[in-house]
N, C-alpha and C positions, 0 to 999 in steps of 0.2 A: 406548939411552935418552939417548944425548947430543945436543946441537946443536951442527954446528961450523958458522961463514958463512964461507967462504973470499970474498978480495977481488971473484972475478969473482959473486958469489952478490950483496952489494951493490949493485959496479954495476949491476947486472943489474934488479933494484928500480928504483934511483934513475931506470935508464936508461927502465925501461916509463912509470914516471910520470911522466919529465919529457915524454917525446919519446913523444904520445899521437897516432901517423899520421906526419908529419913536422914536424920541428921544427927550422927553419934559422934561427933568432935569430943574427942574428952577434954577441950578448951570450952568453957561457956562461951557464948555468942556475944559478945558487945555491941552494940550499936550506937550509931552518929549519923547527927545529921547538921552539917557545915557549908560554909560557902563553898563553892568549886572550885580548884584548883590548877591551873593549865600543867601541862606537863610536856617538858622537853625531850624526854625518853622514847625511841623507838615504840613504836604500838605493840609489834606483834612479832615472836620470833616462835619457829617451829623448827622440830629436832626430825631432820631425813633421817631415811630408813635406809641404811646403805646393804649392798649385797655385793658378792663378787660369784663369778665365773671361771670355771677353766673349762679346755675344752681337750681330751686325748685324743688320737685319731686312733681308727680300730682297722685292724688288718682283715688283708681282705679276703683271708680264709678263717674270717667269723664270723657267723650272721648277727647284725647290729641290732642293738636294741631302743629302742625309744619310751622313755616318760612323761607320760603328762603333768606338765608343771601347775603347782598349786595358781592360784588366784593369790596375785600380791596382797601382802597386808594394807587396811587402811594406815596411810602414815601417823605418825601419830603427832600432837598437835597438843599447842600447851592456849587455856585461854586466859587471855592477860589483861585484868583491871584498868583502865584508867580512868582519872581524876573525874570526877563527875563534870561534865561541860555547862557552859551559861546557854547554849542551843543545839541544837538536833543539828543531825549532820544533815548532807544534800542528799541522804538516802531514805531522809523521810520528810514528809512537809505538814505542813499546819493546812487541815482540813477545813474548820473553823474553829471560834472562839465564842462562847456561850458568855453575858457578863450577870454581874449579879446587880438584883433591885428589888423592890415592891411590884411592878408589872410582870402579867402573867408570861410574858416571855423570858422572861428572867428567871436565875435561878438567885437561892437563897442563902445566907450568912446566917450561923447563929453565935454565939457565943461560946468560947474554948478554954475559957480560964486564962489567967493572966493579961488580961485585953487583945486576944487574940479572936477573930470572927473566925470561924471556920466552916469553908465550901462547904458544896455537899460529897454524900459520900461516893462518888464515882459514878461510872454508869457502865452500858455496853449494847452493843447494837446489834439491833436482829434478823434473821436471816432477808426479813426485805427491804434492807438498807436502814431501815428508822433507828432511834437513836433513845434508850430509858435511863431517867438519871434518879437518882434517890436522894431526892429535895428535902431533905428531913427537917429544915427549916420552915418549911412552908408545909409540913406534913401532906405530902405526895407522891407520886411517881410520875416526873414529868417528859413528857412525847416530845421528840424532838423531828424533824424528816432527814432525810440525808445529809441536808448541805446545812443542817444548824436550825432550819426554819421550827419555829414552836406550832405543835400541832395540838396538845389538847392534856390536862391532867389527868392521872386516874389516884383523887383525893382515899387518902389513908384517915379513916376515922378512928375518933377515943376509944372505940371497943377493940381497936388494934394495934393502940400506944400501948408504952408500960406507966404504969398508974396512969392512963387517961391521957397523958401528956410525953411522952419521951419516946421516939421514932429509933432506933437507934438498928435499924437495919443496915448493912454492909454486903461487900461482897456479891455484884450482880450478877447475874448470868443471864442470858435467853436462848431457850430453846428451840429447835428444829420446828415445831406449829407455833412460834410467836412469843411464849409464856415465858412472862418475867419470873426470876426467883432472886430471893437477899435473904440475908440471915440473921440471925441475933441470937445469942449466947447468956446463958448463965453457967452454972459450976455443974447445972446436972440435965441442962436441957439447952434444945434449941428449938427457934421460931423458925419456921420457911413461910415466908412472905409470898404469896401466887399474884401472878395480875395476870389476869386474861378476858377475854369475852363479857365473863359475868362481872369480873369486878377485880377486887383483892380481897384477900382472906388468908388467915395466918394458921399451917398446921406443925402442932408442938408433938415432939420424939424426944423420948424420956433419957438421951444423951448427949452430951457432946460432943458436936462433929464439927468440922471446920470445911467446909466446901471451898475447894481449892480448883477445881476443872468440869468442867461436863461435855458429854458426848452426843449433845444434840438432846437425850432423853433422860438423863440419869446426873445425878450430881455427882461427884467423888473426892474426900474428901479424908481430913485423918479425923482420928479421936483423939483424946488427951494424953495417951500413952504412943502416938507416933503409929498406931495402925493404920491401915488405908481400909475405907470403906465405900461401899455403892448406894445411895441414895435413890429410890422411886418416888417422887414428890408427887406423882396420883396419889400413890397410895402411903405412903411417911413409911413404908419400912424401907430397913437400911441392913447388908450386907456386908460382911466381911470378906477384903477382897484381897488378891494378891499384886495386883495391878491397876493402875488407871487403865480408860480404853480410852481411842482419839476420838475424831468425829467419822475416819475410816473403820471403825472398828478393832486398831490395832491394842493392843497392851503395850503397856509402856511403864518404867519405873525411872525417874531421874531424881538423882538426889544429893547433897553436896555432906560427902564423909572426907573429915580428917585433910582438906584443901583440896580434896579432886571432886569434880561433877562424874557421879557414877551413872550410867548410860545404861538401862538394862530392857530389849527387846525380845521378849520370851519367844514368841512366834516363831522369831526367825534364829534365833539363838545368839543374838549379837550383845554383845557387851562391850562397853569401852570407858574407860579412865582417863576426864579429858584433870586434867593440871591445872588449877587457878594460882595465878604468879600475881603481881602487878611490877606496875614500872617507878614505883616507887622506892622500893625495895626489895631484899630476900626474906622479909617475915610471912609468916603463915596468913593467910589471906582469913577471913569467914564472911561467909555473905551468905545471903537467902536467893532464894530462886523462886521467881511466877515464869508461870508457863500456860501455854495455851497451841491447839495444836488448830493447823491449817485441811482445808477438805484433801489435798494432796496428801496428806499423811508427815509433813513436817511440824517435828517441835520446835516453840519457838520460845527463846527460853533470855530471859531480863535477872540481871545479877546486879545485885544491888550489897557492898557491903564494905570492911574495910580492910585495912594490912597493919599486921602489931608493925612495923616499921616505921606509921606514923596514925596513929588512931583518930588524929584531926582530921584527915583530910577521907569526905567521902569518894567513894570509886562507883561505877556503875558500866555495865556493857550491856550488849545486843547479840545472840549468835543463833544459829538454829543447828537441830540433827534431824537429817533426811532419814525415814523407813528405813533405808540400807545403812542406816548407822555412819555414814558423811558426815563428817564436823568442820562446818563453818568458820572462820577466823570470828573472833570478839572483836566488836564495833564500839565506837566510845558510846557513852548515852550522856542525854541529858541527867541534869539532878533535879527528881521529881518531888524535893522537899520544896516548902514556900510554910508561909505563916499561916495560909489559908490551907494548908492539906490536913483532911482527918487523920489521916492515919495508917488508913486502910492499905494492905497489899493489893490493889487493883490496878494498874497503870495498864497491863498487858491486857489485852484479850482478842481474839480473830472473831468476826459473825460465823454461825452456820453456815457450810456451803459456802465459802470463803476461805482462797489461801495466802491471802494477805492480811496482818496481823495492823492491829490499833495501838497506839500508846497515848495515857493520857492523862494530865497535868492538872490539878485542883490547886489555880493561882491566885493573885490577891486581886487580879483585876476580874477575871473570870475562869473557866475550864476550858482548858486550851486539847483541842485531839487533833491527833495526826495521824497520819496510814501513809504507809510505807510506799514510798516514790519508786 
């Protein structure tokens, strides 16, 4: 029932959220995490694509010629930071709210250093609506039904703590047949946590990977050096890969270099440089990226970070990019810091076979989810 975070357990966090794909800022990444800040600054400005025309008229002992004109550029589109909010906008709502206790409907607290309790480590829900949380408090993985109702644990025994007693799984996912997956890290290895049918059961792969997305069947995820790899959690090998795939099958690379979000769709050959600004100021922004893609084939992509113009004050937004490379305007977000959050980069994630995405809050009174109104 304890929680211990050993050093590489942090970085490990800090590392998924900063470095969402690759992330070569020749600026280290700082991080913050502060009360919200309202902001009076317009949201959202974007730079039109102007063109001009002329037209000659041809004489009429010439035979006229006609071209087909290209497909206009997507315009292009700058996505601008603001101030982390005290609540969600009216474009998402609070599904429920899970609180913490001793009863088995409850979820658990453990202890975080400094007299800080800390929730558990997130959850994510599966393709048939249910709902699995990583109670590491209570060493379990607890069933929740759609609207919050407690349906039943699947108990994590001492043969799958570390020394017998430390849970320290992160990072959920569930895949396309039901099967939970979580993770846990050392300097040369990682755990993949399974729950399904028969039980749980933990298979170790003799590197570090950081499982960031999955496609229904496959984890994907970086290594320590910023590669991207493909996980088969049947069978624990793991692939070096040039791309994530969504849950359509598509590839996809998005990644935050030098203050733009780089957009890259191999498939179809799109690429795009969207600008992260905020309305704070004109300092260079850094921030991490979770993502998760929709059955529709949209990404859905939560930026969470700050602006050297004022490094108090955190920023966070909401935007997505459709298969045809469409970018979204940035949405403000809530600030999914509390005394009670591990740590963990999970707030985002979409079910299988679902094109509406989750976000979701490890507070001090409980875990708060919402899905997009």
């Amino acid at each position: 029932m304890k929680r211990r975070r050993s050093g590489i357990l942090v970085a490990v966090a800090v590392g998924i959220l900063v470095q969402a794909c690759v992330d070569v800022s020749s600026t280290p990444e700082p991080t913050a995490a502060t009360e919200p800040v309202e902001s009076t600054v317009p949201t959202q400005t974007t730079r039109p694509v102007s063109s001009t025309t002329s037209t000659r008229s041809t004489p009429t002992t010439q035979t006229p010629t006609t071209t087909t004109p290209e497909p206009p550029a997507a315009e292009p589109i700058d996505w601008v930071l603001e101030p982390a909010t005290d609540t969600t906008t009216d474009t998402w709502r609070l599904l429920f709210t899970i609180g913490y206790g001793a009863d088995d409907e409850l979820l658990g607290t453990a202890p975080g250093g400094e007299g800080l309790m800390l929730g558990p480590d997130y959850g994510a829900q599966g393709p048939d609506g249910t709902w699995w949380f990583l109670d590491g408090a209570k060493n379990r993985v607890a069933h929740f039904d759609g609207d919050g109702t407690y349906l039943d644990p699947v108990p994590i025994g001492p043969d799958l703590l570390v020394d017998g007693q430390y849970f320290q799984f992160q990072l959920p996912h569930v895949l396309a047949d039901g099967t939970l997956l979580a993770s846990r890290f050392t300097e040369t290895s990682t755990d993949i946590l399974t729950v399904d049918d028969a039980g749980a059961q933990v298979t170790t792969m003799d590197m570090t990977l950081l499982p960031r997305t999955d496609d229904g069947v496959h984890l994907y995820g970086f290594g320590v050096d910023g590669s991207l790899w493909n996980l088969n959690p049947t069978s624990g090998e793991s692939t070096r890969v040039d791309a994530f795939t969504g849950q359509t099958g598509i590839d996809y690379t998005v990644g935050i270099v030098n203050g733009e979000v780089v957009v890259d769709l191999p498939v179809s050959g799109i690429e795009r440089r969207i600008p992260v600004t905020s309305t704070i100021g004109p300092g260079l922004v850094h921030a991490g990226l979770e993502l998760a893609t929709g059955a529709n084939g949209t990404i859905h992509v939560f930026l969470l970070g700050i602006s050297e113009s004022d490094e108090s004050i955190q920023l966070a937004g909401y935007g997505t990019i459709d298969p045809d490379g469409t970018v979204s305007e940035l949405e403000p977000m809530i600030n999914p810091f509390t005394a009670a959050d591990p740590g963990s980069p999970a707030h985002l994630g979409t079910a299988y076979g679902s094109e509406d995405p989750w976000f979701m809050v490890v507070g001090e009174e409980g875990v708060d989810v919402y899905v997009r109104s």
